[in-house]
C-alpha positions in Angstrom: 0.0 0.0 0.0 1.5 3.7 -0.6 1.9 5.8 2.0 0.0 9.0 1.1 0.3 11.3 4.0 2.9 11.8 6.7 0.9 11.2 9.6 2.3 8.8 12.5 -1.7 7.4 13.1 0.1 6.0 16.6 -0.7 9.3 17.7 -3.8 9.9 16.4 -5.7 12.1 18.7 -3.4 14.8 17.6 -4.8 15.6 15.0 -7.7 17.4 16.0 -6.7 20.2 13.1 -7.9 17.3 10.4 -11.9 17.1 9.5 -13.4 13.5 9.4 -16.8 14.3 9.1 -19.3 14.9 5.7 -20.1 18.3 6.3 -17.8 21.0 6.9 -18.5 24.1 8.8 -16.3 27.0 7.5 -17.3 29.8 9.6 -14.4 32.2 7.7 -12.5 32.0 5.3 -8.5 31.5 6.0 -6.6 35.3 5.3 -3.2 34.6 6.2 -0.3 34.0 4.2 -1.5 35.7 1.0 -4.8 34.7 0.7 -7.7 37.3 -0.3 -11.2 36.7 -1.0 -12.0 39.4 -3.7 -11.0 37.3 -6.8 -15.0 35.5 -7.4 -13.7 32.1 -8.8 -11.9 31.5 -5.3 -12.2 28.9 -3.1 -11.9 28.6 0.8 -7.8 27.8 1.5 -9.0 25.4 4.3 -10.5 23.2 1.0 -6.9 22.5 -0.3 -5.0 22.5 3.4 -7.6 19.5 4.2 -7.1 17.5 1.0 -3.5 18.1 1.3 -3.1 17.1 4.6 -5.0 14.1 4.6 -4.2 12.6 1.0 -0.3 14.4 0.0 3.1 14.1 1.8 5.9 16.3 2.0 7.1 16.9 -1.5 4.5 15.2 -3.5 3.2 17.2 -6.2 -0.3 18.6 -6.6 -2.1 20.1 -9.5 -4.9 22.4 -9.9 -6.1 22.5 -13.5 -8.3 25.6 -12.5 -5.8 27.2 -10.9 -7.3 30.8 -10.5 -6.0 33.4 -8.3 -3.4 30.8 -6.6 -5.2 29.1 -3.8 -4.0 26.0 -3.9 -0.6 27.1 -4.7 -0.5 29.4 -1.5 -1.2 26.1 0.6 1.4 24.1 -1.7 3.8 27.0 -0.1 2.6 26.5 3.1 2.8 22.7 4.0 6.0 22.1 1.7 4.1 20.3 -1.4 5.2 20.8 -5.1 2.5 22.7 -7.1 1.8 23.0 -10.8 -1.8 25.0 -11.5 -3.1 26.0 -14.9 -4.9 28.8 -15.6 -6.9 29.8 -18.9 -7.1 33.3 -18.3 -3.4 34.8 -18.5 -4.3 38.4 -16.2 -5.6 36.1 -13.8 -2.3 33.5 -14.1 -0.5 36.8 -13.3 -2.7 37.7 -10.5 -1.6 34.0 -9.4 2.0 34.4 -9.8 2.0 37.4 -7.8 0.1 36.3 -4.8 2.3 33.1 -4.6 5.2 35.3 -5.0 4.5 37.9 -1.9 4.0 35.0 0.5 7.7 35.7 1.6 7.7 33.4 4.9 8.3 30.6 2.5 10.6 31.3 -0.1 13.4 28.9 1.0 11.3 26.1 0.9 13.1 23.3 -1.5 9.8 23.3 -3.4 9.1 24.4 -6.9 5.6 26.0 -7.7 5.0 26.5 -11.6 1.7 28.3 -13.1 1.3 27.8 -16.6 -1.3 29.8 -19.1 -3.4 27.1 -21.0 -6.7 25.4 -21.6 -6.9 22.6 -19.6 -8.8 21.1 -21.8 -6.2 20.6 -24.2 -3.0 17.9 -24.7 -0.8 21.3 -24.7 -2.0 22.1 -21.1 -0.8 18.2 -20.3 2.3 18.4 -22.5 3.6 21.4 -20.0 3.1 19.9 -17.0 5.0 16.6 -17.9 7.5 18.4 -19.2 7.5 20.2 -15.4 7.6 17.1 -13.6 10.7 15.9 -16.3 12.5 19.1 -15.4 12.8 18.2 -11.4 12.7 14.6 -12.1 8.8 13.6 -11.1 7.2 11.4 -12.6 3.8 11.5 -11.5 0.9 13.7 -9.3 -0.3 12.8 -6.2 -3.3 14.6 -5.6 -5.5 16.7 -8.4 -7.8 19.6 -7.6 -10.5 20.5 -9.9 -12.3 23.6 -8.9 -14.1 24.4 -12.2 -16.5 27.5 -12.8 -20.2 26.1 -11.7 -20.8 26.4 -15.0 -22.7 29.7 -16.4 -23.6 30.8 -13.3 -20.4 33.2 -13.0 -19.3 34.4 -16.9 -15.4 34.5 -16.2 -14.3 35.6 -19.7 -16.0 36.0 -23.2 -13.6 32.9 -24.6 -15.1 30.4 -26.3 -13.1 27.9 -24.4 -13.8 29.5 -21.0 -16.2 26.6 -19.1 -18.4 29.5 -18.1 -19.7 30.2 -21.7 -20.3 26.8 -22.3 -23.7 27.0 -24.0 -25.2 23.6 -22.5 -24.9 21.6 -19.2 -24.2 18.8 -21.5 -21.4 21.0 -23.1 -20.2 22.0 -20.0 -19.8 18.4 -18.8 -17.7 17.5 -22.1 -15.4 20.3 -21.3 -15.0 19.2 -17.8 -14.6 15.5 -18.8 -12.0 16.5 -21.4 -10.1 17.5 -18.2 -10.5 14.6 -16.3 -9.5 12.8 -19.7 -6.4 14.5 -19.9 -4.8 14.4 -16.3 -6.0 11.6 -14.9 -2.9 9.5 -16.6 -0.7 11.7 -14.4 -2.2 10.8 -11.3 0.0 8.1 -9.3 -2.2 4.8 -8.6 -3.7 4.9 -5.2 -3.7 8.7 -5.0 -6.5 11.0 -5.2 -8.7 13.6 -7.4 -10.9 16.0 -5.6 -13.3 18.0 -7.2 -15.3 21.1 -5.7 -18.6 22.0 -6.9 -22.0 23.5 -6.4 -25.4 23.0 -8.3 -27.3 25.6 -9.5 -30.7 26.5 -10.8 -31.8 27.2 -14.6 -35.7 28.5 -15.1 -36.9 27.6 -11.8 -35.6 24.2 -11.6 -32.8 23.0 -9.9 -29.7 21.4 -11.9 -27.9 18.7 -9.7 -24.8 19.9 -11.2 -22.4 18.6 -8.8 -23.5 14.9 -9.1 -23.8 15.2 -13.2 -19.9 16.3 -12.8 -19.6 13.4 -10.4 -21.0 10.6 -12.9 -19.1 12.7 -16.1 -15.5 12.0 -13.6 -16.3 8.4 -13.2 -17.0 7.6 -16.8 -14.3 9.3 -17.9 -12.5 7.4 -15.6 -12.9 4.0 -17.6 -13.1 2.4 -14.3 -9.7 3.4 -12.6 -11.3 5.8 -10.3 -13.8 4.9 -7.0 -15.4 7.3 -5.3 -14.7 7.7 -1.9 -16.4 10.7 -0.4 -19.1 13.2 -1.3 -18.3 15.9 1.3 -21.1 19.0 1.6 -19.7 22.4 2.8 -21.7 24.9 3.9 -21.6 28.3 2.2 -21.3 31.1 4.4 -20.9 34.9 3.8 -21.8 34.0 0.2 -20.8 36.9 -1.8 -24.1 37.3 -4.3 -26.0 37.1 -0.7 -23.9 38.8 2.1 -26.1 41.4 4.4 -29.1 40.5 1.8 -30.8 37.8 4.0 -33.7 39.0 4.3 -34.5 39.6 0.5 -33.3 35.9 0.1 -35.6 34.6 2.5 -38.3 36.4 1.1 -37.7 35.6 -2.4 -37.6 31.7 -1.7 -40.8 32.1 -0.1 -42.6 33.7 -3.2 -40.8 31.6 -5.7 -41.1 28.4 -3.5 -37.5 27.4 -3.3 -34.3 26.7 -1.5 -31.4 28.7 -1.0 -28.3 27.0 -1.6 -26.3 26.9 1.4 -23.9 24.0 0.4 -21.3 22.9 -2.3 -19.5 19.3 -2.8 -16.0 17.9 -2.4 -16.4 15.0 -4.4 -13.3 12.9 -3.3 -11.9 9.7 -5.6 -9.2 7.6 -5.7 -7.2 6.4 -8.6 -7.0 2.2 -8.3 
């Protein structure tokens, strides 16, 4: 069996810092060490810090194929992981790059943390990354994050090959799969992929996005990925609905509907 985390379990009630429960509570979102909250395709940093803890050791390599403002990255920095995170959108690489750059409490870490600018979707976006891993002699990943757009509901460019102006669920599931297609060989056996993502609603009725990305993953898979958790975090201070409560409650009331309060962590591991 691979070892795929550095904790001694001999003393396991130490680790009182690690979640082992379903639902995660996330009062706030983690500030320190160069994480901000105003980029609208973040995600919480606790997200990544979790996975990595649990599921990567000290110098495995981790890659985010929607890399964003640097999230993942950040937390690479901070608990001594190798990082490679693609990003489509090349101001918001840069906005990445930067952000990883000004953590300076880390920068003589032995660790190397590489943002390239492509389309995930693409062999080129997989060609860069093994040629990454070639230059400081990996061979593999040990833990992928996907935290794609939820699909139209934030418009993140006007690029055709932007998820977000996808023009279909079903064409956003493609373009996610295509992903999944194209990394999945890079992922060590045994190892894990995590993906984080919410549902939505389209002309009144709800779209169980996040299980529709759930069964696109496994089929993609061909059968060398199980799933191992569905994890639900609860949304709090959500942006579109911060100090507008009331107005929320009252328009779920008159349009007899639910507000979403929760997104998934779908968790699988590579056989």
């Amino acid at each position: 069996m691979v070892k795929i985390n550095d904790l001694n379990l001999k003393n396991w009630k130490e680790y009182k810092d690690l979640w082992t429960d379903s639902l995660w509570i996330i009062p706030e979102r983690e500030k320190s060490h160069g994480h901000i909250g105003d980029y609208h395709g973040n995600f919480v940093p606790q997200i990544p810090n979790q996975l990595m803890s649990r599921f990567t050791r000290k110098g495995d390599v981790v890659l985010d194929a929607f890399l964003g403002s640097g999230t993942t990255l950040i937390e690479c920095k901070q608990l001594d992981r190798n990082g490679i995170g693609i990003e489509l959108l090349e101001n918001i690489a840069s906005l990445a790059k930067k952000r990883i750059g000004q953590e300076s409490l880390f920068n003589d870490k032995e660790i190397f943390l590489e943002v390239l600018v492509a389309d995930s979707t693409k062999k080129e976006a997989k060609e860069e990354a093994v040629d990454i891993l070639k230059t400081h002699n990996k061979q593999s990943v040990q833990l992928i994050i996907l935290h794609p757009p939820y699909h139209d509901i934030i418009k993140f460019s006007k690029r055709r090959e932007d998820l977000s102006n996808a023009k279909s669920v079903e064409d956003f599931l493609r373009l996610f799969g295509d992903v999944v297609s194209n990394f999945l060989e890079l992922l060590e056996n045994e190892r894990h992929l995590a993906v984080v993502i919410g549902d939505k609603y389209t002309n009144s009725e709800w779209v169980p996005l996040g299980f529709l990305v759930m069964q696109e993953t496994l089929k993609r898979a061909n059968g060398d990925l199980k799933l191992k958790s569905i994890l639900v975090k609860n949304m709090v201070n959500n942006r579109a609905k911060r100090n507008l409560e009331n107005l929320w409650h009252y328009r779920a009331l008159v349009g007899g509907f639910y507000i979403f309060k929760h997104e998934y962590i779908l968790l699988f591991q590579k056989k």
